[in-house]
N, C-alpha and C positions, 0 to 999 in steps of 0.2 A: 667300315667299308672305305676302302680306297679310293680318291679322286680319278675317275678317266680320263683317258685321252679322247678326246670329241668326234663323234662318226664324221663329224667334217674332215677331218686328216684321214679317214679311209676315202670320202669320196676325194679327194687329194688324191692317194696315195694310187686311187685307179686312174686317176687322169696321166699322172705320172709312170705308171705303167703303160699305157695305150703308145704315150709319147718315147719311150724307150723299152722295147721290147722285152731287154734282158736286164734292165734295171730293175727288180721289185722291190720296193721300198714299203713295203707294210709299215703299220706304225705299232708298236707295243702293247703289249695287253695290255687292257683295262678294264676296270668295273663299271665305267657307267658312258654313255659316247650319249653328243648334240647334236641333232640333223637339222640342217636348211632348205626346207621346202620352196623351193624356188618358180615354182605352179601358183604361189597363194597370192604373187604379184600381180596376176593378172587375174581380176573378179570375174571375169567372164569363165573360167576354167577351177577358180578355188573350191567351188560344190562339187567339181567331182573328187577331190583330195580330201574330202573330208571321212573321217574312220566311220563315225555314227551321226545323229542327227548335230548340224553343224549351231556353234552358237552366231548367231549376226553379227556379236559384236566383236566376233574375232576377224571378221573378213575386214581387210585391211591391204594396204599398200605397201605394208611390213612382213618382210620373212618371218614363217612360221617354225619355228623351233620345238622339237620334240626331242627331250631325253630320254637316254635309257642307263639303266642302272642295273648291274648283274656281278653277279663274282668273279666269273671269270669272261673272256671277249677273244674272239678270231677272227681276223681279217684275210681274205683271198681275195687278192688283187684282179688275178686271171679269171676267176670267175666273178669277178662284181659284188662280192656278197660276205656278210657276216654274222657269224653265230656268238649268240649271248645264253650263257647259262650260268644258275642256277641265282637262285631270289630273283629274279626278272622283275624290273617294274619300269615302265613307260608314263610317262607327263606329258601330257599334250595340252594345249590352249582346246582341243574339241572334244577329247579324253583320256581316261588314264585306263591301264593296264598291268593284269600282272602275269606271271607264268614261269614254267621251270623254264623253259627255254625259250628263244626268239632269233629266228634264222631271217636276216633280210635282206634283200635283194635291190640292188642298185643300176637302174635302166644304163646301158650304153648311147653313147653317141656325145654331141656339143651338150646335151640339157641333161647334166647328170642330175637325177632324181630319185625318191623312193619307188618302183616299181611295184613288190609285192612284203610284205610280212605275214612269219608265220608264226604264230603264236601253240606250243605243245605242254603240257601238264597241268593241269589244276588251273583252267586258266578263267580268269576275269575280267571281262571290259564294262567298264562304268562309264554314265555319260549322262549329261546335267542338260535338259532342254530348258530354254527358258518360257516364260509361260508368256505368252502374245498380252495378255491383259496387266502386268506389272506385279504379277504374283509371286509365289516363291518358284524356283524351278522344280521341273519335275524328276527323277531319276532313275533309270535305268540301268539293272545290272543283267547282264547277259553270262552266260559259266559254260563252260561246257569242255573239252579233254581235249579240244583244237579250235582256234579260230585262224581264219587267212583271210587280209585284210587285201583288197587290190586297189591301190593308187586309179587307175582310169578311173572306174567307177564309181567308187567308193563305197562299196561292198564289202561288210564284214559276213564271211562264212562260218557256221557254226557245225561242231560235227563234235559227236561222242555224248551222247544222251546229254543234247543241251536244254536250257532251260532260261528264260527270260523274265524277268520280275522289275512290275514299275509299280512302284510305290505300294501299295497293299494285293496286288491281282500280281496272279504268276501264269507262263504259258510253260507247261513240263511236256518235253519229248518223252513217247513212251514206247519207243523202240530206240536200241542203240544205234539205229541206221536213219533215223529221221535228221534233217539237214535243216535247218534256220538263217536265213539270209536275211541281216539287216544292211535297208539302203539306207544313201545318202542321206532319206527325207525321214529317217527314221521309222518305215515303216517296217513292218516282219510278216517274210513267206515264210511258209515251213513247209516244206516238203514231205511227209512221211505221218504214219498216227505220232499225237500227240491229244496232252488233257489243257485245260485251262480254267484254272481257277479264280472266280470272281466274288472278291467278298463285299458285305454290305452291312454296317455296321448294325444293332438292335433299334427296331422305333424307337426315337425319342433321346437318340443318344449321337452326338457328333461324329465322322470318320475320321478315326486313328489317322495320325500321319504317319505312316510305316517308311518313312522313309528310309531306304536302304545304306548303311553307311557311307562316308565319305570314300574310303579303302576298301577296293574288293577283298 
């Protein structure tokens, strides 16, 4: 896999568009781009930037840096926005990601920012809560045929018979039009029927730690 050029030279490349009209200066495909969250400086606003339940110890006075990594990469200046496809995979300090594709969207004005991501194909978001007592953390993987992540919020949407699994208990959508919304606090609405499955290990015998792998 090829080294990319860093979504920071797209968000460049639209500033430098806004400034010269007929200048567009896109920057070259790439397989994988770095984004700098520039919301995460100010702690009073960094919870709402967060994709799924945030860890503490990333909230910091340090720009947040999220890679992505994909085969091939397209940048449109004039519309703010860039599409990543195929093997998609995102790192983040709050989680990680994967998917055939990844179209995202870059807010206009002085405070260039992540706006919206959409996440399309096979897609998976994992996210590591830590445990309040000094335990090991917990983990959550979310699946489902679409997620779209909104910056304000921090709202990850789920669509396409999704499905949520922490640690040995799972929530299955059972209609392909049920909707799952995890916030910022890590909690999940679900919109639509869905089943939920809670298991309990035999008297007398410890609970498995199912935990779900590291890689969706």
């Amino acid at each position: 896999m090829k080294k990319p050029a860093g979504l920071v030279l797209l968000i460049c490349a639209l500033v430098a568009a806004q400034l010269h009209a007929q200048a567009a200066a896109a920057p070259s495909p790439a397989v994988a781009a770095a984004a700098t969250d520039k919301s995460a400086k100010d702690k009073s606003k960094s919870a709402g930037t967060n994709v799924l339940q945030p860890n503490d110890k990333t909230v910091s006075n340090e720009p947040t840096t999220t890679e992505i990594y994909a085969d091939e990469a397209f940048f449109d200046s004039n519309k703010n926005m860039g599409i990543f496809s195929g093997r998609v995979k995102v790192t983040d300090p709050r989680f990680n990601l994967q998917s055939e594709k990844l179209t995202v969207y870059i807010s206009k004005g002085e405070k260039q920012g992540l706006e919206k991501a959409i996440a399309e194909g096979n897609v998976a978001v994992v996210r590591d809560r830590p445990d309040p007592n000094g335990g090991p953390p917990s983990r959550s993987v979310g699946r489902s045929d679409k997620a779209t992540y909104f910056a304000a919020s921090g709202d990850v949407e789920l669509q396409g018979t999704p499905r949520v699994q922490e640690g040995i208990n799972t929530h299955v959508a059972t209609s392909p039009d049920t909707v799952m919304i995890i916030n910022q606090k890590g909690e999940l609405n679900t919109h639509g029927p869905s089943r939920t499955e809670i298991r309990q290990p035999p008297p007398g015998q410890a609970s498995p730690s199912a935990t779900p792998s590291p890689t969706p």
